[in-house]
N, C-alpha and C positions, 0 to 999 in steps of 0.2 A: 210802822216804819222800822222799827228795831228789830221785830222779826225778820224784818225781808232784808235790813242789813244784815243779819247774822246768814243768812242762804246767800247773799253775796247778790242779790238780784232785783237789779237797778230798774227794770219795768215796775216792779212791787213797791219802789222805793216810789219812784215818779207817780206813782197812784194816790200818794198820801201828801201833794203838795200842791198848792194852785197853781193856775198858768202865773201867774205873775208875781212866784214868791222870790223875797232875796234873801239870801245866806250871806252874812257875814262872818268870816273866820278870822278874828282878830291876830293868830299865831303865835309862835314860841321862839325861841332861842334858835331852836331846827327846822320847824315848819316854819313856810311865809306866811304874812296874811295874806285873804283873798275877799273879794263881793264877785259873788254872781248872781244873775238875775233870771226867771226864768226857769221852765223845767229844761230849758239846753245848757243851762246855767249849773243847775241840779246832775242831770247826768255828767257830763263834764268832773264835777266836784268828786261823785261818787264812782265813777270809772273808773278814778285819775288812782284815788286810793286804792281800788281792788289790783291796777295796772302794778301799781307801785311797791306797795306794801303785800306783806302775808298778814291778816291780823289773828295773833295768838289769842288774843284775850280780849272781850271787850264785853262789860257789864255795865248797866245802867243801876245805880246803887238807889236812887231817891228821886221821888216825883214831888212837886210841888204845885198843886193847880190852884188857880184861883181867875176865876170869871174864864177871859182867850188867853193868859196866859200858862204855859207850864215850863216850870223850871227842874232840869234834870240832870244831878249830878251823876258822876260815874267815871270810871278808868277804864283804861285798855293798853295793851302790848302788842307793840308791832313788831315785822322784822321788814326792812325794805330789801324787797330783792335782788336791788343791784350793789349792793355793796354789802349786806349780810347783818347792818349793822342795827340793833336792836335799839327800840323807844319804847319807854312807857311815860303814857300822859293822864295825869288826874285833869279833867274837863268837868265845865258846866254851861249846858246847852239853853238855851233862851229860846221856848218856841210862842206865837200866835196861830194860834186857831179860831178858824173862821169856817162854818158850816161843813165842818169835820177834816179839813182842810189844810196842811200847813201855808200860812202868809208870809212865814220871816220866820229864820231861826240864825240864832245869833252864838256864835260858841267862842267861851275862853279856852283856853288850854296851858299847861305846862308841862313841857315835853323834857326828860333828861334819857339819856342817851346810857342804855345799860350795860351794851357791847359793842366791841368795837368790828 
């Protein structure tokens, strides 16, 4: 899934999630939160970002597995392309896995805002 986030391509992305997974994005200061459910749910979340944003930077620092869970800390630098104005967010992503499969992935974030 982070591969195919890093090439920007939401088919590769939707491959690594069940029909009936939900993403929760708790949000930030700058971003909302959101639930969606769903690989329409899924595309939608991951569109919205490549639509919206440039991402300059974005590494997954640390995995943590244990049984279906993985927990995955990490940062990234955006630039949103309609106003220019730059974020970087330390995140930790909450996934289940089920027969290779994402069921749920649940992310915190804290977003501050680097340019204006």
């Amino acid at each position: 899934m982070f591969v195919a986030f890093g090439e920007k391509d939401v088919d590769k992305i939707l491959e690594t999630y069940a029909d009936d997974v939900v993403i929760i994005y708790h949000g930030t200061t700058v971003i909302p939160p959101a639930q969606l459910e769903g690989k329409k749910g899924v595309r939608t979340f991951f569109e919205k970002i490549f639509q919206r944003t440039e991402v300059l930077h974005f590494e997954p620092k640390q995995f943590v597995v244990e049984d279906k869970m993985v927990v995955v800390l990490g940062q990234e630098h955006q630039r949103v392309k309609r106003s220019g104005r730059e974020l970087k967010q330390n995140w930790v992503q909450i996934y289940t896995v089920e027969h290779n499969l994402i069921t749920r992935m649940e992310e915190f974030a804290a977003s501050e805002v680097v340019k204006e």
